[in-house]
Every structure is written in structure tokens, then in C-alpha cells.
Chimera marker file (.cmm) of the C-alpha trace (Angstrom):
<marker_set name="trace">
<marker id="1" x="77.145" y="-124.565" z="7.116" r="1" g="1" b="0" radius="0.5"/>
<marker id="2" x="77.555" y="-121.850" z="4.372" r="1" g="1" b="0" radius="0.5"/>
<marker id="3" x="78.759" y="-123.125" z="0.916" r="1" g="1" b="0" radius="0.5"/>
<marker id="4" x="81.706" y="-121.369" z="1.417" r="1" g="1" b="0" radius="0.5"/>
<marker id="5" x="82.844" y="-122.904" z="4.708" r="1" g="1" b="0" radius="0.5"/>
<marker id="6" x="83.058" y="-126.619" z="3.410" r="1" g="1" b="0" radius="0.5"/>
<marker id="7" x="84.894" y="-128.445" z="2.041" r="1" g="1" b="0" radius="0.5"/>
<marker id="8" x="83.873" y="-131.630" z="-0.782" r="1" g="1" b="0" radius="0.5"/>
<marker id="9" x="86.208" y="-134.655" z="-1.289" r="1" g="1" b="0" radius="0.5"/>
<marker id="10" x="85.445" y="-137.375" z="-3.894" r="1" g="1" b="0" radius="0.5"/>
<marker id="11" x="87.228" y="-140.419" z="-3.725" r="1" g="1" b="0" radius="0.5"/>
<marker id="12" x="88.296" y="-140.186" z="-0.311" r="1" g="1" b="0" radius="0.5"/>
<marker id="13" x="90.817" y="-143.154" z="-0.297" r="1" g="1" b="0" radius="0.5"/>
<marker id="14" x="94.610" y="-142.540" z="0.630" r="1" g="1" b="0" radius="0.5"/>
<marker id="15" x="95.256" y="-139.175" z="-0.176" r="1" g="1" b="0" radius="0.5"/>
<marker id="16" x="92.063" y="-138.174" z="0.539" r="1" g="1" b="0" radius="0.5"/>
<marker id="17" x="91.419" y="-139.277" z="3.447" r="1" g="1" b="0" radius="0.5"/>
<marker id="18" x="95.109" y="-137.689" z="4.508" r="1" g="1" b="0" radius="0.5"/>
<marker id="19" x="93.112" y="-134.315" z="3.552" r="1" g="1" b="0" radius="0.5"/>
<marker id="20" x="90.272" y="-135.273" z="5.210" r="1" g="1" b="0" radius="0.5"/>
<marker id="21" x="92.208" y="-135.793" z="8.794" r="1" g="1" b="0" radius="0.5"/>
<marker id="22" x="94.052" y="-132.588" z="8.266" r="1" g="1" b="0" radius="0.5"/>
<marker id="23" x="90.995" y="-130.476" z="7.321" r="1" g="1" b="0" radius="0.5"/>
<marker id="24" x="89.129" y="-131.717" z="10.553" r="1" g="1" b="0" radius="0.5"/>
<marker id="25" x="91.884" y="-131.189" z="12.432" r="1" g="1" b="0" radius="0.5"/>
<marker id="26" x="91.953" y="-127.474" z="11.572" r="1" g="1" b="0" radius="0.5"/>
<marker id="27" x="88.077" y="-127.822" z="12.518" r="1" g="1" b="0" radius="0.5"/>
<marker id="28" x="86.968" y="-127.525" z="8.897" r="1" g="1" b="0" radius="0.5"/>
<marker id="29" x="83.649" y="-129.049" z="7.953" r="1" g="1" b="0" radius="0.5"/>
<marker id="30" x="84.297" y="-131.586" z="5.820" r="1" g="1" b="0" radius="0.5"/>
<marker id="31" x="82.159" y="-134.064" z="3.425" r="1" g="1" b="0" radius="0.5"/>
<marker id="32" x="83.114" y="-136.982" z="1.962" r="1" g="1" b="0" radius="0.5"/>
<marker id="33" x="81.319" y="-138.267" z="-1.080" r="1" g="1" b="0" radius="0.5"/>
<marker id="34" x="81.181" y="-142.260" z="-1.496" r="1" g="1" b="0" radius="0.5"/>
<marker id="35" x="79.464" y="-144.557" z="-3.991" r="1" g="1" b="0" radius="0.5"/>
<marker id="36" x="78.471" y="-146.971" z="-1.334" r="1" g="1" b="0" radius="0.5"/>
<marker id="37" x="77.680" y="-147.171" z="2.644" r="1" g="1" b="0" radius="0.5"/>
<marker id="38" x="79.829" y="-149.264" z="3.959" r="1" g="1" b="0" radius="0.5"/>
<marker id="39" x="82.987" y="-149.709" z="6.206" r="1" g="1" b="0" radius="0.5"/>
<marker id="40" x="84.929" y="-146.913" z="4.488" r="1" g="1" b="0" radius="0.5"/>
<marker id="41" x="82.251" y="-144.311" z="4.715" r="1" g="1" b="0" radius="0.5"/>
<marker id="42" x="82.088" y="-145.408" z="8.068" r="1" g="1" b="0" radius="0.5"/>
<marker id="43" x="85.690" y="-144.798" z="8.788" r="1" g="1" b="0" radius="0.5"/>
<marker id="44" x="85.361" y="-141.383" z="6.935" r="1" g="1" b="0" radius="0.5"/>
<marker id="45" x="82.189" y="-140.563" z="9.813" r="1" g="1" b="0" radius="0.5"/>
<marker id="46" x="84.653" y="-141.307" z="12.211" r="1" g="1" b="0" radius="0.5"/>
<marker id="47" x="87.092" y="-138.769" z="11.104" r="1" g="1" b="0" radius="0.5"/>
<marker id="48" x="84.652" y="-136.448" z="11.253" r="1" g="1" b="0" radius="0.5"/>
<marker id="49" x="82.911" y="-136.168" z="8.128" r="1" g="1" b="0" radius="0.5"/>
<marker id="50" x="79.504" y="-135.479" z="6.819" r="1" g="1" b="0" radius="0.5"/>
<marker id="51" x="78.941" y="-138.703" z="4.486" r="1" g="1" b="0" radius="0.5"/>
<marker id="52" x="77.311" y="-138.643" z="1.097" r="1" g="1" b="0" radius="0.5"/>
<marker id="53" x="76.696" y="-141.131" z="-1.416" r="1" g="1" b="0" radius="0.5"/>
<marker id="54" x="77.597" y="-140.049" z="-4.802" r="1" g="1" b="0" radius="0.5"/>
<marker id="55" x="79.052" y="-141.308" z="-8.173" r="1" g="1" b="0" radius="0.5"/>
<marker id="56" x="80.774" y="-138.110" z="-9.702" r="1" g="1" b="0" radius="0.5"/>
<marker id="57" x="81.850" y="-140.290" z="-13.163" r="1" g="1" b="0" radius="0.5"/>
<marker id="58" x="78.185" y="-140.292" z="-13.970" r="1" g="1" b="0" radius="0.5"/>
<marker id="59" x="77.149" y="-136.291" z="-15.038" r="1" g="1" b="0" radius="0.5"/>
<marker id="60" x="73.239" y="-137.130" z="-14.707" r="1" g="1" b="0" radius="0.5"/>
<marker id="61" x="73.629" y="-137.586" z="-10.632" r="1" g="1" b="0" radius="0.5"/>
<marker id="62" x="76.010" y="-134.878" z="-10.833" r="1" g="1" b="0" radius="0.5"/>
<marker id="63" x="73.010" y="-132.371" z="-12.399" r="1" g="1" b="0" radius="0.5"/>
<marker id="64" x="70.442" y="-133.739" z="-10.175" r="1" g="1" b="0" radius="0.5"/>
<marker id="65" x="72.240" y="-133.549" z="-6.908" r="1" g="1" b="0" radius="0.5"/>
<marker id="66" x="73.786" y="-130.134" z="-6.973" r="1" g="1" b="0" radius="0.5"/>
<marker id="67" x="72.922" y="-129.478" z="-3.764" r="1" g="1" b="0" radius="0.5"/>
<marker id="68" x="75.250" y="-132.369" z="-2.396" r="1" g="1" b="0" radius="0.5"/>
<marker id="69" x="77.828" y="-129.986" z="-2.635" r="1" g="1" b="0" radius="0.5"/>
<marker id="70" x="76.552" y="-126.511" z="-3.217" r="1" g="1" b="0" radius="0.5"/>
<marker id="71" x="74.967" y="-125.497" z="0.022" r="1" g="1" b="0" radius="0.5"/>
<link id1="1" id2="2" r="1" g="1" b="0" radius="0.2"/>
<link id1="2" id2="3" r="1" g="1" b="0" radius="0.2"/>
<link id1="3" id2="4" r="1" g="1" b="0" radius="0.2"/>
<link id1="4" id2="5" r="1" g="1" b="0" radius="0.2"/>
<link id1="5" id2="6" r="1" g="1" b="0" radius="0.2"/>
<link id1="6" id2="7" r="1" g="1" b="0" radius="0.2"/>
<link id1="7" id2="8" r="1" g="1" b="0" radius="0.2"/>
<link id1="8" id2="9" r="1" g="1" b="0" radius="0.2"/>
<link id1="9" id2="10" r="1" g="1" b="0" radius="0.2"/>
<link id1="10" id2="11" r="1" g="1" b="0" radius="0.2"/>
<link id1="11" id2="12" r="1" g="1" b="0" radius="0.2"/>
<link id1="12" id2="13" r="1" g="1" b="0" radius="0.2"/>
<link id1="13" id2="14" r="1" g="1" b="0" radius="0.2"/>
<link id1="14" id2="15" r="1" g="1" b="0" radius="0.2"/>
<link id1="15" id2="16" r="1" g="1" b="0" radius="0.2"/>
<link id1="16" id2="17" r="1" g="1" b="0" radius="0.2"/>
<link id1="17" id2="18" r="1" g="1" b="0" radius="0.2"/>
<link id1="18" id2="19" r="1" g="1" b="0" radius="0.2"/>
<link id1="19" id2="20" r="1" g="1" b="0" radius="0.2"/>
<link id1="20" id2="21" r="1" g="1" b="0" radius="0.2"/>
<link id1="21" id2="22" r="1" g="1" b="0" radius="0.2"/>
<link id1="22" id2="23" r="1" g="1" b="0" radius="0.2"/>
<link id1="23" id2="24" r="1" g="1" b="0" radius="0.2"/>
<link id1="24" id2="25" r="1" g="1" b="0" radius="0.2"/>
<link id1="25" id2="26" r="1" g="1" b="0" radius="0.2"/>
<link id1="26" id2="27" r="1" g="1" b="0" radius="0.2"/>
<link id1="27" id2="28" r="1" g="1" b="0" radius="0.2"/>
<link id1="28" id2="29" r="1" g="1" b="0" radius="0.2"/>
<link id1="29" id2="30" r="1" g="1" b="0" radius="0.2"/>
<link id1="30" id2="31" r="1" g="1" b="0" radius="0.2"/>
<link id1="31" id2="32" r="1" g="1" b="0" radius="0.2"/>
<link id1="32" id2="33" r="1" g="1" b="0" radius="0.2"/>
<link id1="33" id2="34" r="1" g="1" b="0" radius="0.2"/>
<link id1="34" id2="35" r="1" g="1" b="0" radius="0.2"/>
<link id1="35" id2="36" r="1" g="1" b="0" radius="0.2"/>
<link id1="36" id2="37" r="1" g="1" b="0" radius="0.2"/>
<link id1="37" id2="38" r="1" g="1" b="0" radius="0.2"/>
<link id1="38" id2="39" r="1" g="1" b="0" radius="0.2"/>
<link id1="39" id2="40" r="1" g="1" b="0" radius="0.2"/>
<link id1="40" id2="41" r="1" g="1" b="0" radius="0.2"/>
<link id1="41" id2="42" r="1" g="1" b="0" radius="0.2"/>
<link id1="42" id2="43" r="1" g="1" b="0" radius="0.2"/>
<link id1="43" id2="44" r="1" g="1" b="0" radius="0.2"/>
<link id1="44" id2="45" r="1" g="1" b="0" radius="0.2"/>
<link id1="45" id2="46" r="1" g="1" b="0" radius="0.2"/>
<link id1="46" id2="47" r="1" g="1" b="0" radius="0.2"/>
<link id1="47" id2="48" r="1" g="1" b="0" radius="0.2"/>
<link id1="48" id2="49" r="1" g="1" b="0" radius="0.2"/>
<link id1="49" id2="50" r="1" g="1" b="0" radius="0.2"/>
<link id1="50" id2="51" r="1" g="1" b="0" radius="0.2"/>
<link id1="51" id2="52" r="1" g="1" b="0" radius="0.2"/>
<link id1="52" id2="53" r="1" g="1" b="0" radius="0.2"/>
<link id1="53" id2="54" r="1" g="1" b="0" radius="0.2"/>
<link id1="54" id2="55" r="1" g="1" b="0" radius="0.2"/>
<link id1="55" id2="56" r="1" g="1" b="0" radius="0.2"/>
<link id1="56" id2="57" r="1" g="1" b="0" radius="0.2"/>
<link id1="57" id2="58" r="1" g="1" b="0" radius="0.2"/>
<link id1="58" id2="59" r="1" g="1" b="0" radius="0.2"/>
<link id1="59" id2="60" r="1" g="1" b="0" radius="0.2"/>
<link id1="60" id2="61" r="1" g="1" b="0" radius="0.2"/>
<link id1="61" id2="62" r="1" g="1" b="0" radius="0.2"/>
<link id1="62" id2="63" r="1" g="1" b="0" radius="0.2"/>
<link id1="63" id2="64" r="1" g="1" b="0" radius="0.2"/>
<link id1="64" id2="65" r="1" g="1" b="0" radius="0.2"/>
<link id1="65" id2="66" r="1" g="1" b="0" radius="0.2"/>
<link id1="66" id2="67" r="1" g="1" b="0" radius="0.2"/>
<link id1="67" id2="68" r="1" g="1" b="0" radius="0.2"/>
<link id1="68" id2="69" r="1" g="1" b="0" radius="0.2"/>
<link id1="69" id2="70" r="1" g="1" b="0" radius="0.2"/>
<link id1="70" id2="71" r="1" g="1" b="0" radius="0.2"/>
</marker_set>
């Protein structure tokens, strides 16, 4: 999937997640970025998203991991 095509959401909790559902059901790729594995980024998979874990409040992981969201 080309950079340009998708679509990064942080903190996907209510109002993400009501971006999230209307994103992929336009068919846009989508991918969610949460700070633990568990039975929300679960629920996000189900929606339809490509699951990452991620803490965007700390810049060091944010450096390092560019490519999390810059295809």
C-alpha cells in the first residue's frame, strides 16, 4: 500500500474508531496505532485495520519507527 493511500489513526477510541468504520467502509486502508495488544486492538482488526503498537507521546519511538506510518 503506497504512503499515500493510507490512512494512520492514534488513539483509536470513540471517535476514532467512528473514523475507522467509515474509512473501511469506503474501502480505505486503514491502521490503527495502539500502545498495547489486547481486546481493543483486537476489535480495531476486526474492523478492518492493520494493527500497530505505538506510543506517539514518547518522540524517541516516534524517530525510530518512522516507517510505522510512512510507507
Amino acid at each position: 500500500m503506497a504512503a499515500s493511500d493510507l490512512v494512520l489513526i492514534a488513539g483509536a477510541g470513540g471517535v476514532g474508531s467512528a473514523v475507522l468504520e467509515r474509512l473501511r467502509a469506503g474501502d480505505v486502508p486503514v491502521r490503527a496505532m495502539v500502545r498495547r495488544d489486547g481486546e481493543h486492538a483486537a476489535a480495531l482488526r476486526e474492523l478492518g485495520a492493520e494493527v500497530v503498537l505505538g506510543d506517539l507521546t514518547r518522540p524517541e519511538f516516534v524517530a525510530a519507527h518512522r516507517d510505522l506510518y510512512l510507507d
